[in-house]
FIRO-139551 format. One record per residue (C-alpha): residue in one letter; x, y, z; residue number from 1. Coordinates in nm, 3 decimals, decimal comma. Example, Ala and Ser with C-alpha at 12.3 -4.5 7.8 and 13.67 -1.06 7.14 Angstrom:
BEGIN
- A/1,230/-0,450/0,780/1;
- S/1,367/-0,106/0,714/2;
END
This chain:
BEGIN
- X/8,810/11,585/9,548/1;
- X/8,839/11,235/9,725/2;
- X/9,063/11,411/9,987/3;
- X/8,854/11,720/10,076/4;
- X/8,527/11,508/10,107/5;
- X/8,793/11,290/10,396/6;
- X/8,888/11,653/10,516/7;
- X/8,568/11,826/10,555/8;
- X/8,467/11,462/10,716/9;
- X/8,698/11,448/10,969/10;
- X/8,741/11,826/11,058/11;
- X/8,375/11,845/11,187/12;
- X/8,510/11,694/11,499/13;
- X/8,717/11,932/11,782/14;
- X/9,039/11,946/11,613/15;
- X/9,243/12,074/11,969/16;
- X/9,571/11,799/12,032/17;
- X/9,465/11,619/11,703/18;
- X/9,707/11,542/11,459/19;
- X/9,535/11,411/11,100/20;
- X/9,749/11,188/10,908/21;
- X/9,755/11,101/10,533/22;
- X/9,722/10,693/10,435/23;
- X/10,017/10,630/10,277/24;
- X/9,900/10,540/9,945/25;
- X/10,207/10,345/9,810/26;
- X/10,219/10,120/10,104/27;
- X/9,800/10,054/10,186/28;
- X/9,561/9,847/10,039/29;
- X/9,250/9,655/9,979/30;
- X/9,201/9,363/9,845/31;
- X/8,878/9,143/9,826/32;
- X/8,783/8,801/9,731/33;
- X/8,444/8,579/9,591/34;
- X/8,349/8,233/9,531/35;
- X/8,171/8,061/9,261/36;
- X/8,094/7,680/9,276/37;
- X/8,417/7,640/8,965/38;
- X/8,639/7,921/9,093/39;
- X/8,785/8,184/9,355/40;
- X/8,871/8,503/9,208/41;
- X/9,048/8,847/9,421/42;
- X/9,131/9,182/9,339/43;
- X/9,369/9,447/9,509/44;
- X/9,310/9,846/9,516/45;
- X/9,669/10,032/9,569/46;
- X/9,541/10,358/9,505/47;
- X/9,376/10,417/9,864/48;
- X/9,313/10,773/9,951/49;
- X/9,226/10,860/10,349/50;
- X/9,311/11,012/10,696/51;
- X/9,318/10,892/11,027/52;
- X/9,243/11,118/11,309/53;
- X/9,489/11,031/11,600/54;
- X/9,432/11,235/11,966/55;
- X/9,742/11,079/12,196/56;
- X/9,821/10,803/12,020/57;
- X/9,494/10,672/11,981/58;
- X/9,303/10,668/11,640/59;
- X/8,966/10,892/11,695/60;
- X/8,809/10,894/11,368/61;
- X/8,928/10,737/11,036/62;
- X/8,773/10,798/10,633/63;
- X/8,903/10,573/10,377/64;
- X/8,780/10,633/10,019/65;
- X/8,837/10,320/9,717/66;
- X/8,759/10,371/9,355/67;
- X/8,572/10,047/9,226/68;
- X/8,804/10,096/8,890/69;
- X/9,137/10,088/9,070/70;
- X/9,042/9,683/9,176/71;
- X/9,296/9,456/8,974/72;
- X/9,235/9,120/8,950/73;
- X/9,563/9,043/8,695/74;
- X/9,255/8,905/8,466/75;
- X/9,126/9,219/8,198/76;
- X/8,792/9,004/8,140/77;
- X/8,666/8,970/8,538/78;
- X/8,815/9,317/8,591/79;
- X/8,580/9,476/8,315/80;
- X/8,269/9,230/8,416/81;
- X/8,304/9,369/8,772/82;
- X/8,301/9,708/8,635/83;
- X/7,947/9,657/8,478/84;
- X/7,785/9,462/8,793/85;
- X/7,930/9,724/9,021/86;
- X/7,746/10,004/8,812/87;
- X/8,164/10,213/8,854/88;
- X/8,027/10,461/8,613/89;
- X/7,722/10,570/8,837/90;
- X/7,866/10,475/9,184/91;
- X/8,272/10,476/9,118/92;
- X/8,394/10,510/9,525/93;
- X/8,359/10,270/9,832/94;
- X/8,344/10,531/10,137/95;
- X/8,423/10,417/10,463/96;
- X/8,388/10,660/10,754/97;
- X/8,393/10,563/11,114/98;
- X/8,132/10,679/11,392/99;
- X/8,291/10,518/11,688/100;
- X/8,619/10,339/11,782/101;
- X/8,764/10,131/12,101/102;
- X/9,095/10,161/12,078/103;
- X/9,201/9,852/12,339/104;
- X/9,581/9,807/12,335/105;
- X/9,670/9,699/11,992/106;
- X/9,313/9,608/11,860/107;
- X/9,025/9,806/11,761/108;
- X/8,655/9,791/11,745/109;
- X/8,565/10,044/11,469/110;
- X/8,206/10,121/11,374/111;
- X/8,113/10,289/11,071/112;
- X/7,924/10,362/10,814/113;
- X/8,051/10,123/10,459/114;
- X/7,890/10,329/10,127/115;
- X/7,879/10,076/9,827/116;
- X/7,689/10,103/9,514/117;
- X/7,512/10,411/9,667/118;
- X/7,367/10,226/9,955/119;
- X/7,534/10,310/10,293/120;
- X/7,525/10,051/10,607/121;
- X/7,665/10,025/10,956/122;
- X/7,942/9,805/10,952/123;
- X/8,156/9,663/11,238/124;
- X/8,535/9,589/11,199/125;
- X/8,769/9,445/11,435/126;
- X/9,171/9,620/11,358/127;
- X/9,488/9,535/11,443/128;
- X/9,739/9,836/11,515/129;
- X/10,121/9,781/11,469/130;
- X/10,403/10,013/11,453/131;
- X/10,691/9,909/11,205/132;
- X/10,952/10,179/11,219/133;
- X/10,835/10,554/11,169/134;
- X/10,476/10,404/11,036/135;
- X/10,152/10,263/11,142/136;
- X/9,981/9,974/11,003/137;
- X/9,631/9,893/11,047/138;
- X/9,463/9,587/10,921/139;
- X/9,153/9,332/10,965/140;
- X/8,918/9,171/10,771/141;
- X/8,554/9,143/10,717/142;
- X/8,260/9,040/10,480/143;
- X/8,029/9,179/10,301/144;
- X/7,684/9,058/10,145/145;
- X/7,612/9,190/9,757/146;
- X/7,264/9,125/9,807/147;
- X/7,254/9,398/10,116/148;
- X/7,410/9,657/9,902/149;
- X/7,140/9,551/9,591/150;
- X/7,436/9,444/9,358/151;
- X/7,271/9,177/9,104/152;
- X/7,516/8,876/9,122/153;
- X/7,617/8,807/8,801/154;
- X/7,589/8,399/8,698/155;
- X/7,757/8,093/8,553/156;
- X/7,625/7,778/8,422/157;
- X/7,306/7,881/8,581/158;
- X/7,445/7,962/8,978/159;
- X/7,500/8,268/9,037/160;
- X/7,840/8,369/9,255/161;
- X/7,817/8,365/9,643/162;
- X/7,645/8,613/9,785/163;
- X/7,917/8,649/10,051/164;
- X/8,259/8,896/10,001/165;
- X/8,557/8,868/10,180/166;
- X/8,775/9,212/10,251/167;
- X/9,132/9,228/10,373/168;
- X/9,259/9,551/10,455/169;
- X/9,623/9,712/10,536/170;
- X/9,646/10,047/10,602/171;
- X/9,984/10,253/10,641/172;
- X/9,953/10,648/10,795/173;
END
């Protein structure tokens, strides 16, 4: 299901000297990381599902779906707390689809649209592009905000965790 809603995405576009490529699943993923005034904490999602659209060796369009359950922290107790914040049962997938990209050399400026606990917002990533052997790797970072995406941050000896999320990103096609 994941991978026809990526299909049906990315086919709406002219399809004429396009090649779509699977993200390798065994070799991408995501990993994100929060703050709380007593501790860090990160997770990693290896189960990636997406395409990237390439038109003469430049990336055109790329959709990237995440299920919220596949995020391991190594720590059962956080994993199953984020579970409940992030709602997984009524909004279980992090889409990512991009509108526009600047493919400059080895860097890219990707806009897109970032849907997250059933909100969806413009988002703005800078992406590095590297070859290593017969693959592509594409990675970057950004942050999110919980607050823009109406998550309620979950608290601690009375502070809640920072507002502020930090994602890393390597994907392989």
């Amino acid at each position: 299901m994941r991978l026809l809603t990526l299909i049906l995405l990315l086919t709406s576009y002219n399809l004429i000297s396009q090649e779509i490529k699977r993200i390798d699943s065994d070799s991408s993923s995501i990993n994100y990381s929060g703050k709380h005034f007593l501790h860090k904490w990160s997770a990693e999602n290896t189960n990636i599902s997406g395409l990237v659209n390439v038109e003469d060796e430049n990336i055109v369009n790329i959709g990237v779906i995440a299920k919220v359950a596949d995020f391991k922290s190594g720590n059962s107790s956080l994993d199953s707390n984020a579970l409940r914040v992030l709602e997984a049962l009524q909004f279980p997938n992090i889409i990512f689809k991009s509108v526009n990209i600047d493919n400059q050399n080895k860097e890219l400026q990707i806009d897109g649209l970032i849907e997250f606990h059933g909100i969806e917002k413009n988002i703005s990533v800078i992406a590095e592009l590297t070859k290593i052997d017969d693959m592509y790797r594409l990675n970057g970072e950004f942050t999110i905000n919980l607050s823009n995406f109406l998550i309620e941050r979950p608290s601690l000896l009375l502070r809640k965790i920072d507002d502020e999320i930090f994602i890393k990103f390597n994907l392989f096609y």
